[in-house]
C-alpha positions as CSV (number, residue, x, y, z in Angstrom):
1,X,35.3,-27.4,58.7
2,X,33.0,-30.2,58.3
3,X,30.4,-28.1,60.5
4,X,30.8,-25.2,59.1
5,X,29.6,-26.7,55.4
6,X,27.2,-28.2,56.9
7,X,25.7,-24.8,57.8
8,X,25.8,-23.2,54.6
9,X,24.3,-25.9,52.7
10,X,20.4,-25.0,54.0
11,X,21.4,-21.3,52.5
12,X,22.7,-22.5,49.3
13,X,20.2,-24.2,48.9
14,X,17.8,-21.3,49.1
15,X,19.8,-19.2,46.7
16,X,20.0,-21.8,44.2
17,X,16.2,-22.5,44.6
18,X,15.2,-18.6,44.7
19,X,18.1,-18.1,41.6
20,X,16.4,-20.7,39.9
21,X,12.8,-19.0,40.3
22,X,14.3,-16.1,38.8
23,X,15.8,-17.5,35.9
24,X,12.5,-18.9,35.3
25,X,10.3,-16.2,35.8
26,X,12.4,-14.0,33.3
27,X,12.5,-17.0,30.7
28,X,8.5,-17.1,30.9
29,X,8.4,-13.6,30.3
30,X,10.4,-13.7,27.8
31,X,9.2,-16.4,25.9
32,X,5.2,-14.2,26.9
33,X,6.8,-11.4,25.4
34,X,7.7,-13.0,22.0
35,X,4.8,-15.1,21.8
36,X,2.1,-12.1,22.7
37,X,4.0,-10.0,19.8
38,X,3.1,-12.8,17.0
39,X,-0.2,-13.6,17.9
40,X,-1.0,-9.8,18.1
41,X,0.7,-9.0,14.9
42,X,-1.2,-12.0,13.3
43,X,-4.4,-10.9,14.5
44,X,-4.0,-7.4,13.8
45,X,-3.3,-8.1,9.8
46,X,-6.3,-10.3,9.8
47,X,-9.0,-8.2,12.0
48,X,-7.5,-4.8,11.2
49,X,-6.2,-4.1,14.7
50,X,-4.9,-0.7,14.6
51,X,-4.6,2.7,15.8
52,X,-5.8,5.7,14.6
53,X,-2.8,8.9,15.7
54,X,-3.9,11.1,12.9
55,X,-5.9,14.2,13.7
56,X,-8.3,14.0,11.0
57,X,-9.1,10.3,12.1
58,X,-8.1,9.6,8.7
59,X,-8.3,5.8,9.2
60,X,-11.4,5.6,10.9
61,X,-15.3,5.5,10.1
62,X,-16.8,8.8,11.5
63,X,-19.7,8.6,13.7
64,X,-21.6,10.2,11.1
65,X,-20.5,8.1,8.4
66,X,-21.7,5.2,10.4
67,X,-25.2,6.9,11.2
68,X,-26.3,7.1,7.7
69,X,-24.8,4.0,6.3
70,X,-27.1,2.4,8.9
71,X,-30.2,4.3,7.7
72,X,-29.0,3.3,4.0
73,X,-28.5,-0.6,5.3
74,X,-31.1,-1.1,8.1
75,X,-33.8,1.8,7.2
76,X,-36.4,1.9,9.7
77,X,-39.4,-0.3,9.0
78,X,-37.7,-1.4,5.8
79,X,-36.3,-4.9,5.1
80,X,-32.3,-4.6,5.7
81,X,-30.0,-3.7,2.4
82,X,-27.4,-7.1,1.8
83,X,-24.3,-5.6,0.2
84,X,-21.1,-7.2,-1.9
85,X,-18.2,-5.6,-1.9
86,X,-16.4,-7.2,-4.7
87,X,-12.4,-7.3,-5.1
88,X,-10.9,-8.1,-8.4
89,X,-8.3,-10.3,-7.0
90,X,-7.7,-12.0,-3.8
91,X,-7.4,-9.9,-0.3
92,X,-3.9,-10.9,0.5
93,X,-2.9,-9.5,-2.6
94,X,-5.3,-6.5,-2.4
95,X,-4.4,-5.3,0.7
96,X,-0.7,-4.6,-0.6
97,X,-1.0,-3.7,-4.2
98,X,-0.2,-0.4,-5.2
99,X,-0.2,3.3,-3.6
100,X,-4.2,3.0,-3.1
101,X,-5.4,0.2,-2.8
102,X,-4.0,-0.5,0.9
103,X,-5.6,2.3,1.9
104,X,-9.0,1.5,0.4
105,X,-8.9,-1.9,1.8
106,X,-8.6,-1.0,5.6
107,X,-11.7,0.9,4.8
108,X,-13.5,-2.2,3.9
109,X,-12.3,-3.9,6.1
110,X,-13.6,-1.6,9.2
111,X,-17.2,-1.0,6.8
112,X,-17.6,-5.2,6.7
113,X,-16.8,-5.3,10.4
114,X,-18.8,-2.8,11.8
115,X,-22.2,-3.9,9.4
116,X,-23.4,-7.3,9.5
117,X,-25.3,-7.0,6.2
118,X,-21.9,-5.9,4.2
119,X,-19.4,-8.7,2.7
120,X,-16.2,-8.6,1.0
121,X,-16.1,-10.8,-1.8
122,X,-12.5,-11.7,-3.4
123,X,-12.0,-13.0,-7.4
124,X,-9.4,-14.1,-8.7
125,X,-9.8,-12.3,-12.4
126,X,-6.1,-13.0,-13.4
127,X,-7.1,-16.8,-13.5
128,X,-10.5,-16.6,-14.1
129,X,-11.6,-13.2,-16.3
130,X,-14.7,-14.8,-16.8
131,X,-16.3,-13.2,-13.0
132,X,-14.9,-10.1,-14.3
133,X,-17.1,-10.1,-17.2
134,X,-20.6,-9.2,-15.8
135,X,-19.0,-5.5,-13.9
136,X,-17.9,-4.7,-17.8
137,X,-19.2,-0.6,-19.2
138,X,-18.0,-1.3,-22.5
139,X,-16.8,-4.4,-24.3
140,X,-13.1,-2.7,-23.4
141,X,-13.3,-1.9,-20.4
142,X,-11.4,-4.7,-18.1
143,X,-11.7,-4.1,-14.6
144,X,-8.2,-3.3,-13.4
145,X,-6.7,-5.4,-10.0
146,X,-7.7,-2.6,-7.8
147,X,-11.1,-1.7,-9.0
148,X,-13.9,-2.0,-6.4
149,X,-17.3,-3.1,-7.2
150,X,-20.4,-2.3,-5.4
151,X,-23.4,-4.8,-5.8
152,X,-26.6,-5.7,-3.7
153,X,-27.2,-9.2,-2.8
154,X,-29.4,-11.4,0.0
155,X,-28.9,-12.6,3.1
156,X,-26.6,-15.2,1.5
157,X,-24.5,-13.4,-0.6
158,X,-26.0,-14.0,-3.9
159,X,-25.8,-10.8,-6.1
160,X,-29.6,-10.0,-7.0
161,X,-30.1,-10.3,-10.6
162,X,-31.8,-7.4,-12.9
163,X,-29.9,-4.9,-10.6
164,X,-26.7,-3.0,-12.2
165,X,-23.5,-2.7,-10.0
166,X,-21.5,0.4,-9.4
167,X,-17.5,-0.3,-9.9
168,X,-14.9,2.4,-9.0
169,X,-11.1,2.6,-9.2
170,X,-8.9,2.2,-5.9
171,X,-7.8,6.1,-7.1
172,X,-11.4,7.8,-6.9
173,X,-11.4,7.2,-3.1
174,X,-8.8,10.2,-3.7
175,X,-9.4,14.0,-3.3
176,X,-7.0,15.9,-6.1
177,X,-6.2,19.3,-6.4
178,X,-8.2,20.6,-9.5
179,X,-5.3,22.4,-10.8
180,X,-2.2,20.6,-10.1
181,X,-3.6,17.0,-10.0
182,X,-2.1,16.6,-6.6
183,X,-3.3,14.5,-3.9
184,X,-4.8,16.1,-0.7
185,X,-7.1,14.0,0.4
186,X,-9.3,10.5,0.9
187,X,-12.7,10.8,0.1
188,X,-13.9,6.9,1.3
189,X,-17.3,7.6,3.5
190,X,-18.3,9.8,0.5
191,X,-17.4,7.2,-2.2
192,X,-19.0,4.6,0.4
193,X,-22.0,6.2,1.0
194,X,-22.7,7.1,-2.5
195,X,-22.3,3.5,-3.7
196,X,-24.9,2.4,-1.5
197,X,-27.3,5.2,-2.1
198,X,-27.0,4.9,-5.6
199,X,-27.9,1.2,-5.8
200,X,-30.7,1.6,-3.4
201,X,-32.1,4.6,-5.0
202,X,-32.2,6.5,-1.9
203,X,-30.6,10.0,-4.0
204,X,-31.3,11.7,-6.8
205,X,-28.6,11.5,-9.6
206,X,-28.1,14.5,-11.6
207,X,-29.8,14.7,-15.0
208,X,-28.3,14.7,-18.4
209,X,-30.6,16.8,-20.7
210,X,-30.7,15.9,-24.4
211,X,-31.8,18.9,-26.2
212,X,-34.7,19.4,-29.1
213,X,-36.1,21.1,-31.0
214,X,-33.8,22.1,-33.4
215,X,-33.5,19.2,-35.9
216,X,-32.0,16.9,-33.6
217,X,-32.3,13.1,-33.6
218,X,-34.9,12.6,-30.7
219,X,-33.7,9.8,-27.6
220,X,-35.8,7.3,-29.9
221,X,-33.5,7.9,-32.9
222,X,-30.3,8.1,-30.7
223,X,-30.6,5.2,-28.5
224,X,-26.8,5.0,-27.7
225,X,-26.9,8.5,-26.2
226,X,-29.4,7.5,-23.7
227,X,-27.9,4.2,-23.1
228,X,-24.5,5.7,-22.1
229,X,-25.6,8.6,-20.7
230,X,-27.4,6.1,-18.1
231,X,-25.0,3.6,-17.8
232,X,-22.6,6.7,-16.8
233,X,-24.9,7.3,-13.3
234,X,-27.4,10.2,-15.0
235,X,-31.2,10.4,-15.5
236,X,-31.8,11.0,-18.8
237,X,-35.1,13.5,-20.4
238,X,-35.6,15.4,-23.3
239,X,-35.7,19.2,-22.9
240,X,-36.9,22.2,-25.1
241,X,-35.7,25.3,-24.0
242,X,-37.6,27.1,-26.1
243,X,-40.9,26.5,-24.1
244,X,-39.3,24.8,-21.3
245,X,-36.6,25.3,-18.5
246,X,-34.0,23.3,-16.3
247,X,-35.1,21.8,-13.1
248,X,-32.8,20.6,-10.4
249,X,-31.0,23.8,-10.9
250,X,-28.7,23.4,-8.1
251,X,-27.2,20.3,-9.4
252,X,-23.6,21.1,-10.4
253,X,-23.5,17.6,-12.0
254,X,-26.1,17.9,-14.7
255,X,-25.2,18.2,-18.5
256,X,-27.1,19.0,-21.8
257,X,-26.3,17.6,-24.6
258,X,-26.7,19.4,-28.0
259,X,-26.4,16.6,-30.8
260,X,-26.4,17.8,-34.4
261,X,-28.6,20.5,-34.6
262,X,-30.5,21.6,-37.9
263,X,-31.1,25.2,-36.6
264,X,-29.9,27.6,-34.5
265,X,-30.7,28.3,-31.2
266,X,-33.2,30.8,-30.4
267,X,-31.1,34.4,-29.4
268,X,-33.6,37.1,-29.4
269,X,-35.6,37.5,-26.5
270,X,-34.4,37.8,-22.9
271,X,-35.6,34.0,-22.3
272,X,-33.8,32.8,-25.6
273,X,-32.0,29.9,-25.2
274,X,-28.3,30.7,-25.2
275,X,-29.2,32.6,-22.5
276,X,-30.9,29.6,-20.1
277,X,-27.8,27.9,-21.3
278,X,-25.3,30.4,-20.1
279,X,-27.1,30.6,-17.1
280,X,-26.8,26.9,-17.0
281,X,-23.4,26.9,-17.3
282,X,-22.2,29.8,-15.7
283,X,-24.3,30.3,-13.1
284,X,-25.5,26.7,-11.5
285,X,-22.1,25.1,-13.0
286,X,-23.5,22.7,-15.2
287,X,-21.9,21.0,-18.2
288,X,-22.6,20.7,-21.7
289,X,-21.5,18.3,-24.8
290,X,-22.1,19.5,-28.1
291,X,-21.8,17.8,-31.5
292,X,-21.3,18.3,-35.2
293,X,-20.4,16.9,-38.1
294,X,-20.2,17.8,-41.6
295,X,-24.0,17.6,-42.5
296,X,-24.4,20.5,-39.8
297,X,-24.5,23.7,-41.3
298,X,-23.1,26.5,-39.6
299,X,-25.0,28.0,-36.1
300,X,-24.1,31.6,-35.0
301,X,-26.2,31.3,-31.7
302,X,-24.5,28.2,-30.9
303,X,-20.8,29.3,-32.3
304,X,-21.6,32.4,-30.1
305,X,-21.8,30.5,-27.1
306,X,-19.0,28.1,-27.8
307,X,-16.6,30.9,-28.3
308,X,-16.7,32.0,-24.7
309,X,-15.8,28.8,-23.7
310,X,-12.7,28.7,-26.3
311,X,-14.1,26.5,-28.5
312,X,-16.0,26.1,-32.2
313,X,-16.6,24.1,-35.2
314,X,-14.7,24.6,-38.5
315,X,-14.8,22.5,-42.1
316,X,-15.2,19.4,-43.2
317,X,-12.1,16.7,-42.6
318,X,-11.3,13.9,-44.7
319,X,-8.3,11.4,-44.8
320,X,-7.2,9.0,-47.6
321,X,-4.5,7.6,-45.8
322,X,-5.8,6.9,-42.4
323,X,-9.7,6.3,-42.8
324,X,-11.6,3.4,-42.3
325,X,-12.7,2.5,-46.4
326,X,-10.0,4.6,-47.6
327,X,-12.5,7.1,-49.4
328,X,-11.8,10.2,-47.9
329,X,-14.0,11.9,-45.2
330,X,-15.8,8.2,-44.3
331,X,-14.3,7.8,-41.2
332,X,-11.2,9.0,-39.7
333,X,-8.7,7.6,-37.1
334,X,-7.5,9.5,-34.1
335,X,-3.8,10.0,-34.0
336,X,-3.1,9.5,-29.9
337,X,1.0,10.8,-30.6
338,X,-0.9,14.2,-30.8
339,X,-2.2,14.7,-27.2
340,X,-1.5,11.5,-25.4
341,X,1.9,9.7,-26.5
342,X,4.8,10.1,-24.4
343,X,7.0,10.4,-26.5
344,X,5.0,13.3,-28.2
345,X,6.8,17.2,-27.8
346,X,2.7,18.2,-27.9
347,X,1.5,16.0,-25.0
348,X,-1.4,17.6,-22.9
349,X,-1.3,17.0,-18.9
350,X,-4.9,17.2,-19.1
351,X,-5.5,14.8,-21.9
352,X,-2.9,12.4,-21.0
353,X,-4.9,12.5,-17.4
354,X,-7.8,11.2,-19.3
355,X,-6.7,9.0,-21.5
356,X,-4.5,7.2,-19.3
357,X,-7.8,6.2,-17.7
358,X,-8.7,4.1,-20.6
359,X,-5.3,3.0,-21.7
360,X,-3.0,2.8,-18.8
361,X,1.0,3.4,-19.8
362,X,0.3,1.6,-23.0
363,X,1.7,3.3,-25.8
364,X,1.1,0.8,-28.9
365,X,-1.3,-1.6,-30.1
366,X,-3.9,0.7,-28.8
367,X,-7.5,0.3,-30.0
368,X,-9.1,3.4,-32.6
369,X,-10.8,6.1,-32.0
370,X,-13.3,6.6,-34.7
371,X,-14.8,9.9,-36.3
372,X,-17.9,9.1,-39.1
373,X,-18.7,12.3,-41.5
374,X,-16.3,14.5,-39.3
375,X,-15.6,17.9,-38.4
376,X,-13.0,20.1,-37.2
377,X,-13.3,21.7,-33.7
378,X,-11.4,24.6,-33.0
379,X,-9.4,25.2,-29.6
380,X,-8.5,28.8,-28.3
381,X,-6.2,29.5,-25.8
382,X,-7.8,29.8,-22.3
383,X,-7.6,33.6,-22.7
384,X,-10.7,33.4,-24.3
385,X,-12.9,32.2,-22.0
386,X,-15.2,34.1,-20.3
387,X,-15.3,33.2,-16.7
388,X,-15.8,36.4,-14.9
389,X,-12.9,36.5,-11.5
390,X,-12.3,34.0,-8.9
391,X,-12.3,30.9,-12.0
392,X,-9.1,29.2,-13.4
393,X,-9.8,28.2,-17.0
394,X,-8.3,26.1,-19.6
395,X,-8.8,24.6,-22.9
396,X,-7.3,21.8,-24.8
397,X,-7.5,19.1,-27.2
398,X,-8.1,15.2,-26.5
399,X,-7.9,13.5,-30.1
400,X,-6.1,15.1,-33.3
401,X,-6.1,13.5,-36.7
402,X,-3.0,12.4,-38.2
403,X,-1.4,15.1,-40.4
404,X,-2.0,13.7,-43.6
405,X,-6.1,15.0,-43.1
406,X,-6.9,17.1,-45.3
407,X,-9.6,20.4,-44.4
408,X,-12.0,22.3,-46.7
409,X,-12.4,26.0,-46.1
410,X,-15.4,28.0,-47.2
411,X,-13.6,29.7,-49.5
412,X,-12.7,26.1,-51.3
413,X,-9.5,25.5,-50.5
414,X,-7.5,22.6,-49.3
415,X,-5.6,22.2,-46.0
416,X,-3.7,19.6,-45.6
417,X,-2.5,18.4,-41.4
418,X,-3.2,17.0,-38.0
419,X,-6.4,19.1,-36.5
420,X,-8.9,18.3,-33.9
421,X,-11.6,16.4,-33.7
422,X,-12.7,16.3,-29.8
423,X,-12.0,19.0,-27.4
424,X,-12.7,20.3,-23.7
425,X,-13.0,23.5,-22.0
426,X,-12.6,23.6,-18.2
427,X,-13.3,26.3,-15.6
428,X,-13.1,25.8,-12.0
429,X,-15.7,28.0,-10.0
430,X,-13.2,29.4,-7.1
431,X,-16.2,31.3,-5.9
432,X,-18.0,28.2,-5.1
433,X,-16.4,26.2,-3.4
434,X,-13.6,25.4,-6.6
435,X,-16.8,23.5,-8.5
436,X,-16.1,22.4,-12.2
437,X,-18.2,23.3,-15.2
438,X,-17.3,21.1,-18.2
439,X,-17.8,22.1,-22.1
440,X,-17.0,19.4,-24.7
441,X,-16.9,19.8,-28.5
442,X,-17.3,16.6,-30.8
443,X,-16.7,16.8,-34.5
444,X,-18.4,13.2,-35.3
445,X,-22.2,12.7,-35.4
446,X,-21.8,9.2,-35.2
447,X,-19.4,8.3,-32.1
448,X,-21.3,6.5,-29.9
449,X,-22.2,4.0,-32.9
450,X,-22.8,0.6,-32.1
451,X,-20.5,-0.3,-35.2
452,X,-17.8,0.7,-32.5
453,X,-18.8,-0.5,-29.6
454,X,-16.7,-4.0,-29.5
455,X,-13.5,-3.0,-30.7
456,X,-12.9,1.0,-30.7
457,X,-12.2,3.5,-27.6
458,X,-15.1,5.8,-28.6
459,X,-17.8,4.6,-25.9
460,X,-14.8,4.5,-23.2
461,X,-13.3,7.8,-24.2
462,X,-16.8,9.1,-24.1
463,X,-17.8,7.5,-20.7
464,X,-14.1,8.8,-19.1
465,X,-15.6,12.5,-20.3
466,X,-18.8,11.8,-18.3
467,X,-16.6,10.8,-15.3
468,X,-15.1,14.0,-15.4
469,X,-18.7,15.8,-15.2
470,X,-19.9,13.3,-12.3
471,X,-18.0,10.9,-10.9
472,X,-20.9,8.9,-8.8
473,X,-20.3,10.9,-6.1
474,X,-22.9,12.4,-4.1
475,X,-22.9,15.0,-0.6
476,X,-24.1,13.7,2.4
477,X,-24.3,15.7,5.6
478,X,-21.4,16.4,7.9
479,X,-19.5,14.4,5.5
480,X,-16.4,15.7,3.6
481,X,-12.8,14.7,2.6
482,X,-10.6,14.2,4.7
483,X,-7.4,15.8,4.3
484,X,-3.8,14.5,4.1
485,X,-2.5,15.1,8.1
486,X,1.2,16.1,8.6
487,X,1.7,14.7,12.0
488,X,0.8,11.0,10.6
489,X,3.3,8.8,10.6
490,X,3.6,9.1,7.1
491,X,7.3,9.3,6.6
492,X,8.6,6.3,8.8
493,X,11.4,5.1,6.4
494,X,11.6,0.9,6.2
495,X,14.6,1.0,7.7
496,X,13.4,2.6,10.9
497,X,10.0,1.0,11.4
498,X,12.6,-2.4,11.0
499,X,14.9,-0.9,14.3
500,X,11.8,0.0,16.2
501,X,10.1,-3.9,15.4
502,X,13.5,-5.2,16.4
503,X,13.6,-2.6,19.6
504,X,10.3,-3.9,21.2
505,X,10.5,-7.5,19.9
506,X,13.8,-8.4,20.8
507,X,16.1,-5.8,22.4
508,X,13.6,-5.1,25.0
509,X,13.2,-8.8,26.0
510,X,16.9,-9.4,25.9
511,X,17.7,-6.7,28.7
512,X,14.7,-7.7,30.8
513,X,16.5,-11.5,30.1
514,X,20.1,-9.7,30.9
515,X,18.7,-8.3,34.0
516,X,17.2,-12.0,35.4
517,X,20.2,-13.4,34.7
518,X,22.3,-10.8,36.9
519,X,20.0,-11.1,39.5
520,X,20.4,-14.9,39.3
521,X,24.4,-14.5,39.6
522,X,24.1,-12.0,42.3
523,X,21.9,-14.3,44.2
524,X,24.1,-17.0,43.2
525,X,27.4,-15.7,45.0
526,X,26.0,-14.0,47.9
């Protein structure tokens, strides 16, 4: 017996040694295993380590995109452009805060890693509102959490003073369907590409024409039309069309703007202008404002053209009860129940798009709208609009008074309830390419007045309007949306992408342990 265990013990030995190895070599790989999965997961949320399964390559920069942002950033014999991109709040809490801005934020990410010239700067606003201050329109606008703002610096990342920044919301990297509101889209090379064109001056911005000739108040006299016209993104120029036409005709983005017109329009030759404006509007898909108040008499040329678009100017308006001085048809409040509340039976999707732009979900404490010497528009149903086929049309109005105004008719007598002081007409070109022709009628001459400008919603209503027409958005070649894809991953519940982290990270691991440790005990007992 004694021999015999002493010939066994040179095996055993070699099966507890090689047993041993095994056990080790599986607890190293193991521990490889888990250790590789937290360092790559780490990394990946700080370098943006991904990758892209859609078929659109809807998370990545194309080629194209990043051939012309390097002609924008690096142009060739030109000093190289130093860009801020500038977050309203801190980039851990960016990257995860609401349905956009997660989205946006990869982009970023991938446009600051792949440029050398481009940095992401990150504010905290909710402690310190003061570095908000500077990317202000108007003295209401906050910049939200989510906004992005665009701004050229140097080499150092100083912004360059004298030169204005361009801020957008996390939402206008968005494509929507123009008559459902729906998302199909992300539009973030376009966006992208525009903001640094813009600020470099490398396009040409569509042109908002302020239109003479017929009493009007020239640019001189109107200075706050120019200013926010301008501020909104648009070149600015006086135009008569009575001995002059519209260039840049095949801008879809370009406006004229008919301010409080002594005289009619000119109707009665084949160059008349109602016709260059119709032709205007109907033809390159331009977009027009146009505003009266009660010291404008009435204008059949320009009712004329109005009325294909739904729209027109009625009497005077005054209101004792809800006016600035109290004196009747001074200056009116907007009632916001009317078009925008809630809690409202006559709530518009289209104005309660726009206005929640300015307000948010806030539904009291809200800040005036104001209407000096004012005017009633009238709104049709979009029945009368002439479109011609392949156009979807609508009308509606944006701000009511409350019912207690009181109207004047020609005739002399007195009506007394809510009617409407700003409205828009909207058709949407099918034939070309679903492009959007605006038509906005304001009953108050004096909107845009400074007196306003601190406390009141008119300059921010006003500038949400011009976002409609032009949203800073320009084409680029070979660029284009891209759409929504299906076979993303898109609908992975929590729940599941949970088992399949807990599948590769641990289950996986634990049979590749299960299987060294049988291998060990087989070893061990044979």
């Amino acid at each position: 017996m004694a021999n015999t265990s002493k010939t066994k013990q040179p095996r055993d030995k070699r099966n507890l040694k090689y047993g041993s190895l095994s056990v080790i070599v599986t607890v190293v790989f193991v521990v490889l295993v888990i250790v590789l999965n937290i360092i790559a997961t780490s990394l990946s949320s700080v370098y943006g380590w991904y990758t892209d399964m859609t078929a659109s390559g809807f998370y990545s920069l194309s080629d194209p995109f990043v051939e012309q942002m390097d002609e924008l950033l690096n142009p060739e014999g030109g000093d190289p452009v130093y860009l801020n991109i500038v977050l309203m709040c801190e980039e851990d809490y960016f990257k995860t805060y609401g349905y956009f801005a997660p989205t946006v934020y990869h982009s970023l990410k991938e446009l600051a890693a792949t440029f050398d010239n481009v940095n992401i700067v990150a504010y905290n606003t909710t402690v310190h509102p003061e570095l908000a201050e500077k990317y202000k329109t108007t003295a209401l606008d906050t910049p939200a959490l989510d906004d992005i703002v665009f701004e050229l610096c140097d080499e150092n990342g100083n912004a360059l003073i004298g030169t204005p920044a361009k801020k957008f919301t996390a939402r206008s990297f968005f494509v929507s369907d123009a008559e459902s509101g729906t998302l199909i889209g992300y539009k973030a090379e376009e966006k992208l590409l525009s903001a640094v064109a813009l600020l470099t001056g490398k396009v040409e911005k569509p042109t908002a024409y302020y239109l003479q000739g017929h009493g009007e108040p020239t640019l001189a006299e109107a200075p706050e039309w120019q200013e926010v016209l301008e501020l909104a993104g648009f070149n600015v120029r006086e135009i008569n069309l009575s001995v002059e036409d519209f260039e840049n005709k095949n801008s879809a983005d370009n406006i004229i703007v008919i301010n409080c017109p002594k005289y009619d329009l000119h109707s009665a030759s084949d160059l008349s202008e109602v016709k260059k404006l119709r032709t205007f509007l109907g033809t390159n898909y331009g977009n027009m404002i146009v505003v009266e108040d009660a010291s404008v008499p009435t204008l059949p040329a320009l009712e004329g053209l109005l009325s294909e678009w739904g729209l027109g100017f009625a009497s005077s308006v005054s209101d004792d009860k809800h006016s600035v001085s109290g004196s009747g048809a001074g200056k009116l409040f907007a009632d916001y129940n009317k078009t925008y509340i809630k809690t409202s039976e006559n709530v518009q999707p289209m104005a309660t798009q726009i206005l929640s732009k300015i307000f948010g979900d806030a539904t009291t404490n809200l800040p005036n709208t104001i209407f000096t010497t004012p005017k009633e528009v009238t709104v049709a149903d979009k029945s009368s609009v002439v479109s011609g086929i392949n156009a979807s049309e609508s009308t509606f109005a944006l701000l009511n008074t409350y019912d207690s105004a009181v109207t004047k008719a020609q005739d002399g007598s007195l009506k007394t309830g809510s009617v409407t002081m700003l409205a828009v007409s909207r058709i949407i070109w099918e034939v070309n390419n679903d492009e959007i022709s605006y038509v906005v009628a304001l009953g108050s001459g004096d909107f845009l007045s400074t007196e306003y400008e601190k406390s009141c919603a008119n300059r921010d209503i006003m500038f949400a309007l011009l976002n409609l027409m032009w949203d800073n958005t320009v084409s680029f070649n070979n660029i284009d949306y891209k759409e929504f894809d299906d076979t993303a991953l898109t609908d992975v519940s929590t729940t599941a992408a949970n088992t399949w982290t807990i599948t590769c990270v641990a289950v996986v691991p634990l049979i590749i342990a299960g299987l060294g440790a049988f291998v060990y005990v087989r070893r061990r007992h044979s």
